[in-house]
The first five atom37 places (N, CA, C, CB, O) and aatype in JSON, in Angstrom:
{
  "aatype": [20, 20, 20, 20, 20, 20, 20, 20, 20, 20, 20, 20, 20, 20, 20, 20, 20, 20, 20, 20, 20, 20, 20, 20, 20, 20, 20, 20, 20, 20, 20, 20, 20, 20, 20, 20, 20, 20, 20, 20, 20, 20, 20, 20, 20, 20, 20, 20, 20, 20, 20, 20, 20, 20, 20, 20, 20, 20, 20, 20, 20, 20, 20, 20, 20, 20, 20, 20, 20, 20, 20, 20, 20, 20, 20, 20, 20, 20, 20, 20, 20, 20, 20, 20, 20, 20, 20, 20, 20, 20, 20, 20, 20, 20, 20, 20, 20, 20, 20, 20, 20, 20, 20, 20, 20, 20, 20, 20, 20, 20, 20, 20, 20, 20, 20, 20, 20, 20, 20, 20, 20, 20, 20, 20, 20, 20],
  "atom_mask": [
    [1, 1, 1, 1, 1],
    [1, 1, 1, 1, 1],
    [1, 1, 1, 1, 1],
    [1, 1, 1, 1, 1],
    [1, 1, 1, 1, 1],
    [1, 1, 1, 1, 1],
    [1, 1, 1, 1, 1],
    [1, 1, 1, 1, 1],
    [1, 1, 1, 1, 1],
    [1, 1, 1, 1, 1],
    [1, 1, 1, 1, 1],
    [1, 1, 1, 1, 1],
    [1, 1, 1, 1, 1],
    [1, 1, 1, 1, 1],
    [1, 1, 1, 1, 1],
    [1, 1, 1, 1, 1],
    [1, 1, 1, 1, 1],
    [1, 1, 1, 1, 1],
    [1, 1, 1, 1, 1],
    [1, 1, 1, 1, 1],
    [1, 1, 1, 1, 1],
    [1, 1, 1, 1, 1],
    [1, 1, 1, 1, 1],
    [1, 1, 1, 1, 1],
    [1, 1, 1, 1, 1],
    [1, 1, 1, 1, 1],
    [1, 1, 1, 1, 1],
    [1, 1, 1, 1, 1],
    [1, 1, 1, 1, 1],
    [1, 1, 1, 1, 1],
    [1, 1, 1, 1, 1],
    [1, 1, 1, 1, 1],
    [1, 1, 1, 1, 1],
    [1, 1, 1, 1, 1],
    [1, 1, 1, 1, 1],
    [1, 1, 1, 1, 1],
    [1, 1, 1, 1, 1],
    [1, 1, 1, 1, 1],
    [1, 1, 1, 1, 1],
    [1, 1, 1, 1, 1],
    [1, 1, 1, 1, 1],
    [1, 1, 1, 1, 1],
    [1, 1, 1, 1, 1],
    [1, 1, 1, 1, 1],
    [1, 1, 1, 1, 1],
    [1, 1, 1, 1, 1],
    [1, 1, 1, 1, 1],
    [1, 1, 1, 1, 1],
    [1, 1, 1, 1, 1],
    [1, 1, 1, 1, 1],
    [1, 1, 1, 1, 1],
    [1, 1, 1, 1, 1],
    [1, 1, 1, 1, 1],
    [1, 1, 1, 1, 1],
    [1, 1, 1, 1, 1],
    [1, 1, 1, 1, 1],
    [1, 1, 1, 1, 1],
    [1, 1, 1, 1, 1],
    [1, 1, 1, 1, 1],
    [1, 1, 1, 1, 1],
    [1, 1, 1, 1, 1],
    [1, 1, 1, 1, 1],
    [1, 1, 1, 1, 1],
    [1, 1, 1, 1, 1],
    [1, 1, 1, 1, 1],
    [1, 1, 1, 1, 1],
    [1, 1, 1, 1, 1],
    [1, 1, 1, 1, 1],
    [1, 1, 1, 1, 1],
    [1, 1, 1, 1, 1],
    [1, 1, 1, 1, 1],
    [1, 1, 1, 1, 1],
    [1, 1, 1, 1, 1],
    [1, 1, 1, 1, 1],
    [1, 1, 1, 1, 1],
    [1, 1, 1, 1, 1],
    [1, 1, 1, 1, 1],
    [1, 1, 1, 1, 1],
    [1, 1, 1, 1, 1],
    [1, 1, 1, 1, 1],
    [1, 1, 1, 1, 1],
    [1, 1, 1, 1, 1],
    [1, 1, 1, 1, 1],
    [1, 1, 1, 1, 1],
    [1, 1, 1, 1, 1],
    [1, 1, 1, 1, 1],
    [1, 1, 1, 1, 1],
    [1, 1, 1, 1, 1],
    [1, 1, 1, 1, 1],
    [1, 1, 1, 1, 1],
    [1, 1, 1, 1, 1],
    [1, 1, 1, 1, 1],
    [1, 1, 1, 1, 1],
    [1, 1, 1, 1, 1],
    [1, 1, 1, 1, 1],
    [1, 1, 1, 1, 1],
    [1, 1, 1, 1, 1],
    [1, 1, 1, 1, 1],
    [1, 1, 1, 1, 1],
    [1, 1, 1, 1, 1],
    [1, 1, 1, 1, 1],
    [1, 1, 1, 1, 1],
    [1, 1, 1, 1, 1],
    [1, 1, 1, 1, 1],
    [1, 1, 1, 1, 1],
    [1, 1, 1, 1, 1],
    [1, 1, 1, 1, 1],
    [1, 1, 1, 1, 1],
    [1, 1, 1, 1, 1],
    [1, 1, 1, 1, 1],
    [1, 1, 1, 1, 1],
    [1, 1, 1, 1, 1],
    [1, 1, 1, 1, 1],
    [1, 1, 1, 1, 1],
    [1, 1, 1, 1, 1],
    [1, 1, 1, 1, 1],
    [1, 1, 1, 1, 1],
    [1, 1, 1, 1, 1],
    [1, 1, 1, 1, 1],
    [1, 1, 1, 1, 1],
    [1, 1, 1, 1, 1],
    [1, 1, 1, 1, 1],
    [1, 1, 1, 1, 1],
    [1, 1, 1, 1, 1],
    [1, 1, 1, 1, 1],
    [1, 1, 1, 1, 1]
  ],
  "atom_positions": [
    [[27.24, -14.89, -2.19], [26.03, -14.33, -1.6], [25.31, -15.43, -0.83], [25.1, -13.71, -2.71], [25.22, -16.56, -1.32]],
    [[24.84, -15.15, 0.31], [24.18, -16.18, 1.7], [22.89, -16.52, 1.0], [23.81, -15.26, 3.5], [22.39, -15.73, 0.19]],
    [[22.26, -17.84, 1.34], [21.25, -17.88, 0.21], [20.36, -18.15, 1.68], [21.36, -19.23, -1.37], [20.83, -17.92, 2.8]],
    [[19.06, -18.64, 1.42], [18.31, -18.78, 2.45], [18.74, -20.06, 3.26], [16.94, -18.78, 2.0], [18.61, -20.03, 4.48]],
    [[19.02, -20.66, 2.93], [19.81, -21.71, 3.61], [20.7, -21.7, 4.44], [20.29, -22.29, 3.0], [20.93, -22.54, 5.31]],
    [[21.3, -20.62, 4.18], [22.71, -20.02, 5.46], [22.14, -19.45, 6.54], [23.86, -18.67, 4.95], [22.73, -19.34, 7.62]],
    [[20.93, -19.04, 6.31], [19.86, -18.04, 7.54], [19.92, -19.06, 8.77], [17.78, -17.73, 6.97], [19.3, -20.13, 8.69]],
    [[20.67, -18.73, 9.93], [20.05, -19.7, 11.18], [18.78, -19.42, 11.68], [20.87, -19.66, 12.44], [18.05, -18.47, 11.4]],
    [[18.63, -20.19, 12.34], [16.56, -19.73, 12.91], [16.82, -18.62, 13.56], [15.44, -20.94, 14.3], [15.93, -17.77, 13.55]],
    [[18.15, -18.3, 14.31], [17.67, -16.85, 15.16], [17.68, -15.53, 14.34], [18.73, -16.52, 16.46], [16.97, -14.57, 14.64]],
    [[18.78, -15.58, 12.99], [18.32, -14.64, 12.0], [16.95, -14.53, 11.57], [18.99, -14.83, 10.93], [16.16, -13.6, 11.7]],
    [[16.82, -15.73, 10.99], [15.26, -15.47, 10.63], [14.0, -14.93, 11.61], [14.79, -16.75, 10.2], [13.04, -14.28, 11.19]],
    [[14.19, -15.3, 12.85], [13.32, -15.08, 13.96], [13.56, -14.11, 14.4], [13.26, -15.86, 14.88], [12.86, -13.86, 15.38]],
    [[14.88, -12.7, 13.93], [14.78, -11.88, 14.36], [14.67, -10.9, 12.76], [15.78, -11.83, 15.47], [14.73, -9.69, 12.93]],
    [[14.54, -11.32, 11.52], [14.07, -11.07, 10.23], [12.25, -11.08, 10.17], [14.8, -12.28, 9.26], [11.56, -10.29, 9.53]],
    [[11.82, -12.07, 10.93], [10.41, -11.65, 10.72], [9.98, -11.22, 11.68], [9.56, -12.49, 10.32], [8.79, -10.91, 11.57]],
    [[10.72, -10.93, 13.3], [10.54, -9.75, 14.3], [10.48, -8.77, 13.48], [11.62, -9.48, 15.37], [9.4, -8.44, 12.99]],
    [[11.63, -8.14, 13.19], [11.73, -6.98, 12.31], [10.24, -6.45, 11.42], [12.92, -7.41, 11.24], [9.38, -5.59, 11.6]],
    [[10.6, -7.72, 10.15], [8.9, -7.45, 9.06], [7.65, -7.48, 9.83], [8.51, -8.83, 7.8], [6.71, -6.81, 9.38]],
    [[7.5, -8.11, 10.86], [6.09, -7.86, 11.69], [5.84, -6.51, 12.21], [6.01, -8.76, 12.95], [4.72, -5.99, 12.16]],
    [[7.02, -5.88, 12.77], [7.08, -4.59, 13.4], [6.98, -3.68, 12.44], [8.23, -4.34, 14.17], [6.29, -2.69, 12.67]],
    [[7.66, -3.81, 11.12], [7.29, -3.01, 10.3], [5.75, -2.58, 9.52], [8.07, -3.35, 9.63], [5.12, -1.59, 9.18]],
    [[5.68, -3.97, 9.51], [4.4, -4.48, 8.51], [3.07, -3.92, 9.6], [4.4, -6.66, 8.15], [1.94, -3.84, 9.12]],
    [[3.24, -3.65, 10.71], [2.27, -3.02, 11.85], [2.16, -1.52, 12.05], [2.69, -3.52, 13.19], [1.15, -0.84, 12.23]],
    [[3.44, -1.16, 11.98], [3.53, 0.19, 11.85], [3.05, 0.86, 10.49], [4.86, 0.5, 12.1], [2.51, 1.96, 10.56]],
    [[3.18, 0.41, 9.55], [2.39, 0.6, 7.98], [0.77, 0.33, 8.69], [2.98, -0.94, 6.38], [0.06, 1.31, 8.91]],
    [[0.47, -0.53, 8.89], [-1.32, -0.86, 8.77], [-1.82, 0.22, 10.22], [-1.87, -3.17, 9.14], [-3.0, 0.51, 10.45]],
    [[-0.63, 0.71, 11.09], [-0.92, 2.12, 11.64], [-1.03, 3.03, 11.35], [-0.5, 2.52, 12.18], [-1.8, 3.91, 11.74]],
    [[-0.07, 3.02, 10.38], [-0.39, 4.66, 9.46], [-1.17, 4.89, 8.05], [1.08, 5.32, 9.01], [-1.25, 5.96, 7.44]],
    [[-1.67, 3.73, 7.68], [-2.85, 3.46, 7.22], [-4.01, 3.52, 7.52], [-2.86, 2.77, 7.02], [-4.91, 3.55, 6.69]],
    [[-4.18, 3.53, 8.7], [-5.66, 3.62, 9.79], [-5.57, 5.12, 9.91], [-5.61, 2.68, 11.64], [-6.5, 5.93, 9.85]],
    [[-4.29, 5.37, 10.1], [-4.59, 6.95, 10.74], [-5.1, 8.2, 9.07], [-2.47, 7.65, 11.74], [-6.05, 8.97, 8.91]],
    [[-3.96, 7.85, 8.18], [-4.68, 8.27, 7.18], [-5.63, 8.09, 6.41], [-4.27, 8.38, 6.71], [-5.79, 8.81, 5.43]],
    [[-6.41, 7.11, 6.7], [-8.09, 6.82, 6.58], [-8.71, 7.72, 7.27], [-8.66, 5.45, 7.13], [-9.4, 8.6, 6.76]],
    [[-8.48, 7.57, 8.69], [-9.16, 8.8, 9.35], [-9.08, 9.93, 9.37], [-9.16, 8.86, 10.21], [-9.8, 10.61, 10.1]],
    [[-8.17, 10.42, 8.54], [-7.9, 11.74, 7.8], [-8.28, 11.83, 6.71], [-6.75, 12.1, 7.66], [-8.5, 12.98, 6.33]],
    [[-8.49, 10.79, 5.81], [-9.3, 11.36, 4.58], [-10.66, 11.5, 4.88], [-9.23, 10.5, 3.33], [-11.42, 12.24, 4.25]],
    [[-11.18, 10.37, 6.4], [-12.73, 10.67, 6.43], [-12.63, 12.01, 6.94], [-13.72, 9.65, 7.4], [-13.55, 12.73, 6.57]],
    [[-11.76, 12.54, 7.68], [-12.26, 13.66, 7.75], [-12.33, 14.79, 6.9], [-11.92, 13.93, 8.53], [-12.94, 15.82, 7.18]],
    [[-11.51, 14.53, 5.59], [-11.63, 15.9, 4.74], [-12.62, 15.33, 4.18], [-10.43, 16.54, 3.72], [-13.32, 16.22, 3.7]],
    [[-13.1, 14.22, 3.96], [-14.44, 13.92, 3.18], [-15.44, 14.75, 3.72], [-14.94, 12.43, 3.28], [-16.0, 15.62, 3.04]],
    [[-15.71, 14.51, 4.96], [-16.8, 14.9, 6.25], [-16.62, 16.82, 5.78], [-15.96, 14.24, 8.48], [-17.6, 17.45, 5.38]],
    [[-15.61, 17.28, 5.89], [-15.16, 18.74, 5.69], [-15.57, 19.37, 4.33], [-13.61, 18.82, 5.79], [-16.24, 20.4, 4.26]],
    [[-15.14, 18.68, 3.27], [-15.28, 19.07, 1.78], [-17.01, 18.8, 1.38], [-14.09, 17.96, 0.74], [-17.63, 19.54, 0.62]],
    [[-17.59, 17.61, 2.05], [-19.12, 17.66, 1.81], [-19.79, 18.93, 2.59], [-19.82, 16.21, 2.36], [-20.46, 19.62, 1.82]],
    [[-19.76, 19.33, 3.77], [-20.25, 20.64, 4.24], [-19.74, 21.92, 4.18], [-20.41, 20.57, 5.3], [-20.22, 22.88, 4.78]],
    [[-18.53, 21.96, 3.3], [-17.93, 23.02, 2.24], [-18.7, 23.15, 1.04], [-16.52, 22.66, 1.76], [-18.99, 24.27, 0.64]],
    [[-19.02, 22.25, 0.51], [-19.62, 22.08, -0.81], [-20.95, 22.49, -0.48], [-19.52, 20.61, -1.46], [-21.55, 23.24, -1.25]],
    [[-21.56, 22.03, 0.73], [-22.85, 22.4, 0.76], [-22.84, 23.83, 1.39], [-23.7, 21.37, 1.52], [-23.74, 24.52, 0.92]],
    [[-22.28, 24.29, 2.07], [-22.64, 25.37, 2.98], [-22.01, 26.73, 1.98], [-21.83, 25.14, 4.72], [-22.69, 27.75, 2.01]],
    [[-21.02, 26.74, 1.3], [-20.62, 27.65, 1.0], [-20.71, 27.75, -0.84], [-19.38, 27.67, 1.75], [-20.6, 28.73, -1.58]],
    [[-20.92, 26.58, -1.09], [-20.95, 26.38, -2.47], [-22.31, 26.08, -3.57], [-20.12, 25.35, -2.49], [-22.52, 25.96, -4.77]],
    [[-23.04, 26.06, -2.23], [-24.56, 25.59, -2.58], [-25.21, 23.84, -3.0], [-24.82, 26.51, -3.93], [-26.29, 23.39, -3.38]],
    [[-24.4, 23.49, -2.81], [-24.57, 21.76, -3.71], [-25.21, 21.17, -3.25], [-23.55, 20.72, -3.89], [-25.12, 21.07, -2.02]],
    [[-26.38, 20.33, -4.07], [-27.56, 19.98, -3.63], [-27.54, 18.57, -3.34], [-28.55, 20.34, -4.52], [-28.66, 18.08, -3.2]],
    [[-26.67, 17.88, -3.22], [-26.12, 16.58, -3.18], [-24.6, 16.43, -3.15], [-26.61, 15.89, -4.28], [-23.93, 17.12, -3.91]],
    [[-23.72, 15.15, -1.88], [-22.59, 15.08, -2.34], [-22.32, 13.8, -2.09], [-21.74, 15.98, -1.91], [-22.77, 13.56, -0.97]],
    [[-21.8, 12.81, -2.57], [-21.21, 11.28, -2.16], [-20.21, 11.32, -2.64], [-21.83, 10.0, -2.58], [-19.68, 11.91, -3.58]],
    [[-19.77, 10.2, -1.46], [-18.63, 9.8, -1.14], [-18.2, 8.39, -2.18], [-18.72, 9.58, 0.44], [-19.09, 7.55, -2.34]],
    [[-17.23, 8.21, -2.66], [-17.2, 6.74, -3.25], [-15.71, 6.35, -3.29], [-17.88, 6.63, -4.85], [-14.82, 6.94, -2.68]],
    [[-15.54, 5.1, -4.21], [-13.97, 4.62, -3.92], [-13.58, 4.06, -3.05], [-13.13, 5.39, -3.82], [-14.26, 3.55, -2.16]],
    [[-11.9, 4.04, -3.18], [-11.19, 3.17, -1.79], [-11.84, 3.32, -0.48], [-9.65, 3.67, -1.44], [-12.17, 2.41, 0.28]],
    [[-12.01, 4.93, -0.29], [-12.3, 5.25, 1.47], [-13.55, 4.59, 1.64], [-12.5, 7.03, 2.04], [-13.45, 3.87, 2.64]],
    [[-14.53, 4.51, 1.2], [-15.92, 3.94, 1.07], [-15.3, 2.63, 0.76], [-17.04, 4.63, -0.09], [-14.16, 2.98, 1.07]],
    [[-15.2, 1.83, 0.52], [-14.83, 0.12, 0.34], [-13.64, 0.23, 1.72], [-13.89, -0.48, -1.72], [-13.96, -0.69, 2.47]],
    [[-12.95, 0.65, 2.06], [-12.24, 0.5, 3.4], [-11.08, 0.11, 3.25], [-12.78, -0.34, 4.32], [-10.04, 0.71, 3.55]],
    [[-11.26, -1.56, 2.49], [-9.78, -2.31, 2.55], [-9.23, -2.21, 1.33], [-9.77, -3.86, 2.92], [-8.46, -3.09, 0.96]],
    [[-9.46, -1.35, 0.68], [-8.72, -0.67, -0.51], [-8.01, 0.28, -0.25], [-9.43, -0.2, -1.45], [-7.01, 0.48, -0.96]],
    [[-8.3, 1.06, 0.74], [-7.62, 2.51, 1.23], [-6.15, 1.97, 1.56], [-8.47, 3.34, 2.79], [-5.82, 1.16, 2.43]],
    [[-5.13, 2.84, 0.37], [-3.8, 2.75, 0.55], [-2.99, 4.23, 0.98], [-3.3, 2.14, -0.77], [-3.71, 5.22, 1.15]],
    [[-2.0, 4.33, 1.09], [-1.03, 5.26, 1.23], [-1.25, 6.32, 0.25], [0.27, 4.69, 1.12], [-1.21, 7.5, 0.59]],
    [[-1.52, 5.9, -1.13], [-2.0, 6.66, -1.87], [-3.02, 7.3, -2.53], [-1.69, 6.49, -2.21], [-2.96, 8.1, -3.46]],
    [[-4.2, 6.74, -1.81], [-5.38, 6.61, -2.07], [-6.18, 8.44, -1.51], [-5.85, 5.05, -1.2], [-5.91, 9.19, -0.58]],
    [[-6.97, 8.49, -2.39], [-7.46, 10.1, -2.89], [-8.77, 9.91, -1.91], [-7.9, 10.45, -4.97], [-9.06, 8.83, -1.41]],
    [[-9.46, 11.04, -1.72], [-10.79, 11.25, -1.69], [-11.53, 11.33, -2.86], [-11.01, 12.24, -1.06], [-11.26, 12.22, -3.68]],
    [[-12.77, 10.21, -3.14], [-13.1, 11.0, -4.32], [-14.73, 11.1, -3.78], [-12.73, 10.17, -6.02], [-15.36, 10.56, -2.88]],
    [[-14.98, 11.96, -4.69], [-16.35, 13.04, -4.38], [-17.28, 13.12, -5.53], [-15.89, 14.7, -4.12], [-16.84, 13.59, -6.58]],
    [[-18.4, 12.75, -5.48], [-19.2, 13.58, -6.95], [-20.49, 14.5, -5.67], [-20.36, 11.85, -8.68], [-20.92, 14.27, -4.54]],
    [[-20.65, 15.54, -6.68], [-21.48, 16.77, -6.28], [-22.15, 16.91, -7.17], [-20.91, 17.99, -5.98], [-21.77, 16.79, -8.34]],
    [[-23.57, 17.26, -6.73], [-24.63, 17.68, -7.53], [-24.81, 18.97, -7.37], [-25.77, 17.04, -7.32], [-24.83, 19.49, -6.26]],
    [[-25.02, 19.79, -8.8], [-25.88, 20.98, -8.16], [-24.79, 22.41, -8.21], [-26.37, 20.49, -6.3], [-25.24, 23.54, -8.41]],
    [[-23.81, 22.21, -8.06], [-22.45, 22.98, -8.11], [-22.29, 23.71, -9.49], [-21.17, 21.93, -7.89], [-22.23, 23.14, -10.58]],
    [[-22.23, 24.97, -9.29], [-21.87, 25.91, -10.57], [-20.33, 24.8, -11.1], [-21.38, 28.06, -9.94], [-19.43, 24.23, -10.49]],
    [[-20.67, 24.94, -12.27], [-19.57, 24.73, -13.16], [-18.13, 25.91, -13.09], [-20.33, 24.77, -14.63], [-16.9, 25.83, -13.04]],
    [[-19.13, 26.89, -13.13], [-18.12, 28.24, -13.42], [-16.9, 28.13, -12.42], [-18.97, 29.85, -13.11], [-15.79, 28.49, -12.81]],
    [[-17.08, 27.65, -11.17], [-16.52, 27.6, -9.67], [-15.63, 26.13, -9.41], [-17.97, 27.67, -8.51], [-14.81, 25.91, -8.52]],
    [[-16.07, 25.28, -10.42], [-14.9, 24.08, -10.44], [-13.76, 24.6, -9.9], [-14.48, 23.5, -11.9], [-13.66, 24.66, -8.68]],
    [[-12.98, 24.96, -10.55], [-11.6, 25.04, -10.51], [-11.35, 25.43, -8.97], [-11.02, 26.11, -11.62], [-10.8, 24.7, -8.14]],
    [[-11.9, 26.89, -8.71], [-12.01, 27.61, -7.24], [-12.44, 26.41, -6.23], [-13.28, 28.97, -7.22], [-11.97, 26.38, -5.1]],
    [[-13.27, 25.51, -6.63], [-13.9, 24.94, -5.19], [-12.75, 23.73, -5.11], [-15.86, 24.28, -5.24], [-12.56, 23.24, -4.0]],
    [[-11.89, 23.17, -6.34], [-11.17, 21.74, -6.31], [-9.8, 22.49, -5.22], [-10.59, 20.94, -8.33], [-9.23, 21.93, -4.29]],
    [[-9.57, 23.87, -5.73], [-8.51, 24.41, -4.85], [-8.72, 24.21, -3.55], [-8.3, 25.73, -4.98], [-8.04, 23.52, -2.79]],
    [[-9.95, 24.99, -3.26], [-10.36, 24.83, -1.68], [-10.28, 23.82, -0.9], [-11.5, 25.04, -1.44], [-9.73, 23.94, 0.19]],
    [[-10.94, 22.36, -1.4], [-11.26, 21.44, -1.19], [-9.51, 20.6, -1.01], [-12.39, 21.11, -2.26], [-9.18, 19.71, -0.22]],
    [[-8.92, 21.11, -1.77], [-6.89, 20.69, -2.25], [-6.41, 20.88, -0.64], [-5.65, 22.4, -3.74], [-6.08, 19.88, -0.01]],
    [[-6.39, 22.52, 0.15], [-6.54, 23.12, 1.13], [-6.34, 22.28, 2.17], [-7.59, 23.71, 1.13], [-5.4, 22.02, 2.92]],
    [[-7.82, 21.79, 1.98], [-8.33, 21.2, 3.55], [-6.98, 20.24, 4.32], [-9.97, 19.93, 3.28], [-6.59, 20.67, 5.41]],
    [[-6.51, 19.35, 3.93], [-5.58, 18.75, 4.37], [-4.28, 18.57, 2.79], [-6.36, 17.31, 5.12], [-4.65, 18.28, 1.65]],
    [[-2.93, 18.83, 3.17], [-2.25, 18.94, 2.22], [-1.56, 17.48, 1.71], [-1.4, 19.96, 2.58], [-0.86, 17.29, 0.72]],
    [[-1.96, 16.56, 2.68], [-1.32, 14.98, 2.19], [-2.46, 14.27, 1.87], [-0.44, 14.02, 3.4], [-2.41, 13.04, 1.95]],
    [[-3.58, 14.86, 1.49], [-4.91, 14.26, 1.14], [-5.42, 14.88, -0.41], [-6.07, 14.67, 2.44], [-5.8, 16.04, -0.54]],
    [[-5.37, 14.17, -1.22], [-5.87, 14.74, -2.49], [-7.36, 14.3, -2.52], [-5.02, 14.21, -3.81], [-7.94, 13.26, -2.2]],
    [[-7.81, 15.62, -3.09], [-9.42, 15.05, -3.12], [-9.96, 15.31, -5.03], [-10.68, 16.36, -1.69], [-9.83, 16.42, -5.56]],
    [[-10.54, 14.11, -5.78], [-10.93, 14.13, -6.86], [-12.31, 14.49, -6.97], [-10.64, 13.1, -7.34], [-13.11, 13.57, -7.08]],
    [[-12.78, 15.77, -6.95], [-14.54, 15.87, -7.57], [-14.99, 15.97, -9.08], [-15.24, 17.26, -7.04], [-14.65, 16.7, -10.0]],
    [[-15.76, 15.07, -8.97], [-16.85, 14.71, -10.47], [-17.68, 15.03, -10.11], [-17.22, 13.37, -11.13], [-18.28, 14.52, -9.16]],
    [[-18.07, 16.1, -10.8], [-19.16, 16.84, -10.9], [-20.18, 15.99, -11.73], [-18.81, 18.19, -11.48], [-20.01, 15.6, -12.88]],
    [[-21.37, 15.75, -10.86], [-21.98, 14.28, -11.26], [-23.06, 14.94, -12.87], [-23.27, 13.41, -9.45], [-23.45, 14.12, -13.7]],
    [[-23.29, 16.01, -12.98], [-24.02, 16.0, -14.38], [-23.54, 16.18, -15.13], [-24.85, 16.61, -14.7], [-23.99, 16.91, -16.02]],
    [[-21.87, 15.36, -15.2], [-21.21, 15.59, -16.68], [-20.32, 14.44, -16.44], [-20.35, 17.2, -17.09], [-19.13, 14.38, -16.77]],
    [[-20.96, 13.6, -15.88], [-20.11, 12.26, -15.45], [-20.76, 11.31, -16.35], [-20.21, 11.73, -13.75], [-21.97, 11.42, -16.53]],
    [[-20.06, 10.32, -16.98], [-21.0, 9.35, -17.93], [-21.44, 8.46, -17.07], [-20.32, 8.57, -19.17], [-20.91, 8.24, -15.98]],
    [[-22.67, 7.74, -17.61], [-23.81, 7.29, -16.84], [-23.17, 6.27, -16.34], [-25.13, 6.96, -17.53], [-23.45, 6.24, -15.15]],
    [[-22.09, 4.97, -16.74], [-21.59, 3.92, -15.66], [-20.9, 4.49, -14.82], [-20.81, 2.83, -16.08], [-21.06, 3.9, -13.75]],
    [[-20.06, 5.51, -14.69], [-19.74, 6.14, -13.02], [-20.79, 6.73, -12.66], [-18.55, 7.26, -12.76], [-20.57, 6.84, -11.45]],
    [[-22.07, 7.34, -12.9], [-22.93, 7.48, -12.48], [-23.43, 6.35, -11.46], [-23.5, 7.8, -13.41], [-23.71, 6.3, -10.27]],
    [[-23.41, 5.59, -12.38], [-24.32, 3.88, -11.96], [-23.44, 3.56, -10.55], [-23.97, 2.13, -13.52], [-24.14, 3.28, -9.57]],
    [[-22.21, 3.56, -10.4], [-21.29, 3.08, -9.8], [-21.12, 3.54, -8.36], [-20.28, 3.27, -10.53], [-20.97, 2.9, -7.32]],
    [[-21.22, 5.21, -8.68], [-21.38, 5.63, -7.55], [-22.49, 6.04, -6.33], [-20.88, 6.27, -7.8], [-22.41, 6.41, -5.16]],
    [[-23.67, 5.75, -7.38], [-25.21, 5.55, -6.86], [-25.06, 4.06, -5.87], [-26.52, 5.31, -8.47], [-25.53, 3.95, -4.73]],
    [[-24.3, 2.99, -6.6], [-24.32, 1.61, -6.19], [-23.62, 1.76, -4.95], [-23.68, 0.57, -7.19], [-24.19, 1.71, -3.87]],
    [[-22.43, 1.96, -5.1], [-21.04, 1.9, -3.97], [-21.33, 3.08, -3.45], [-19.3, 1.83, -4.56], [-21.39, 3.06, -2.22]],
    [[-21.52, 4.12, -3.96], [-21.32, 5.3, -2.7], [-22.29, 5.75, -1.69], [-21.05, 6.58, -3.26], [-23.47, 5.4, -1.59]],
    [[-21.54, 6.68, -0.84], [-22.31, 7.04, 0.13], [-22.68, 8.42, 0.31], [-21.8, 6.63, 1.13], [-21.94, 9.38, 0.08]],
    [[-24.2, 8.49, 0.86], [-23.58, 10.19, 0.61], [-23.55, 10.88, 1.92], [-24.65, 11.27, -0.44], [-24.16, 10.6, 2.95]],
    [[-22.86, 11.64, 1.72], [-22.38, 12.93, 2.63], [-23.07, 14.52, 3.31], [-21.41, 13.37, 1.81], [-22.36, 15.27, 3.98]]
  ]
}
């Protein structure tokens, strides 16, 4: 097996051509699905409010901190004000909006008080 030592410079120089091109095209499609979760964020807060009644909604997490937002990274949401009864119905809806975007809502008056704290601190609202 060729160890790194056998690599001539033009392998290598065309080995980290390669990983640069790759490693760019990832932090492209990372940008773009940021801007797709802001937008189901942007979508699911005036869902929540317009059709669901909710008297408050923020935004918190990766998408809100920015350079945390990965490939796998969720929307997450707390809502104030939101029937309980309608959880389930509104997490579907909200599931909907975009299908490679998962969105997590905590329903903030049954959230314990340090994610409370946390998302008052870090989040934003919507």
């Amino acid at each position: 097996m060729p160890t790194a030592l056998d690599v001539t410079p033009e392998e290598m120089a065309a080995y980290r051509a390669t990983a640069r091109r790759r490693w760019e095209r990832q932090q492209q499609e990372r940008a773009r699905r940021r801007e797709r979760a802001w937008k189901v964020a942007r979508r699911a807060a005036a869902l929540l409010k317009e059709q669901y009644d909710a008297k408050r909604v923020m935004l918190f997490g990766s998408l809100v901190r920015g350079d945390r937002f990965y490939a796998r990274s969720d929307v997450d949401l707390a809502v104030w004000g939101l029937d309980e009864r309608l959880y389930y119905r509104v997490v579907s809806h909200l599931l909907d909006l975009d299908p490679t975007i998962e969105v997590d809502l905590v329903m903030a008056e049954d959230a314990p008080p340090a994610l409370l704290e946390a998302i008052e601190r870090e989040g934003m609202t919507l």
